[in-house]
C-alpha positions in Angstrom: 0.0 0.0 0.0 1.3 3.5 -1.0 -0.2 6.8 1.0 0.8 10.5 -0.1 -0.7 14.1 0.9 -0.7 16.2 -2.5 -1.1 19.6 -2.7 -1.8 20.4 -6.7 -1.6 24.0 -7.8 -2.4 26.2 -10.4 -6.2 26.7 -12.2 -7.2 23.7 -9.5 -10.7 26.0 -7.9 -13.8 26.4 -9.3 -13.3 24.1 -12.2 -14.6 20.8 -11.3 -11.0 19.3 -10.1 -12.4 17.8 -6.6 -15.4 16.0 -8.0 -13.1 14.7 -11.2 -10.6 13.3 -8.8 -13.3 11.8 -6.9 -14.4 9.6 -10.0 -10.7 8.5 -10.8 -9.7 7.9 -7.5 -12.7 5.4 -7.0 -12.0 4.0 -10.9 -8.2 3.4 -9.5 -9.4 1.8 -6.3 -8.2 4.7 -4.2 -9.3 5.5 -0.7 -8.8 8.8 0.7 -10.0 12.2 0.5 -9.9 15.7 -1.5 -10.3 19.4 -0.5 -9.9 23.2 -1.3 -7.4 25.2 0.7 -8.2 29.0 1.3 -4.3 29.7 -0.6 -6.0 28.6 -4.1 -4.8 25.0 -4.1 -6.3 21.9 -3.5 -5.2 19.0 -1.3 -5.5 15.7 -1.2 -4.8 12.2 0.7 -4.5 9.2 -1.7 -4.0 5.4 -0.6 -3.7 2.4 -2.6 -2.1 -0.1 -4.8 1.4 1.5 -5.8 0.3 1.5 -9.5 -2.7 3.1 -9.0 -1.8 6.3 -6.5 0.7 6.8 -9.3 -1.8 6.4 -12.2 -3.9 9.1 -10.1 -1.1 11.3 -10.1 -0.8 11.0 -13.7 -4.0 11.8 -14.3 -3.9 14.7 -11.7 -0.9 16.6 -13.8 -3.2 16.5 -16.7 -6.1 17.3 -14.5 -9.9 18.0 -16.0 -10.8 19.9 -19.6 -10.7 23.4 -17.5 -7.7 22.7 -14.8 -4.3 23.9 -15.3 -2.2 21.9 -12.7 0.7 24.1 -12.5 2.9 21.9 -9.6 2.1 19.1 -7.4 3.2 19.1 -4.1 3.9 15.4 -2.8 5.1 13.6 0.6 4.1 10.3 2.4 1.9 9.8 4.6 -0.4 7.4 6.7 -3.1 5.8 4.7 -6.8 7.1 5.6 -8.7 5.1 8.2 -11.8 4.5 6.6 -12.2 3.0 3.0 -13.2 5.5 0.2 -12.9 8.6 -1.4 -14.5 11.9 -1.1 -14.9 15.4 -0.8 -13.9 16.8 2.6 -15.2 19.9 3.4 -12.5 23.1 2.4 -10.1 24.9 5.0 -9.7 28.4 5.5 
């Protein structure tokens, strides 16, 4: 099992990114969870098969039609400690 905290930058609010991660991450298998941060960026815990948290990350440098991902941020961290993946509420 791999586990890493992203932070994704760039055109990453108000263009769908959170919801469109939510549909690849449960494709991929991925547990976790994804939020907006007050500074413009959007963060994210992802868990799962090796292949697939890097697969998701793939797809999160591309991001969805409107995103421009400018960076990602990445470190490791402790998986989640409940199945799933979803939208956590955002932080100021």
């Amino acid at each position: 099992m791999s586990a890493k905290r992203l932070r994704i930058s760039g055109r990453v609010q108000g263009v769908g990114f959170r919801d469109w991660m939510v549909r690849k991450a449960e494709e991929l298998g991925i547990s976790g969870w994804v939020r907006n941060r007050a500074d413009g960026t959007v963060e994210a815990l992802v868990a799962g098969e090796a292949a697939a948290v890097e697969e998701l990350l793939r797809a999160c440098r591309r991001g969805p039609p409107l995103a421009h991902v400018v960076s990602i941020e990445e470190e490791l961290a402790d998986p989640p400690a409940t199945p799933g993946f979803y939208c956590r509420p955002s932080v100021a």
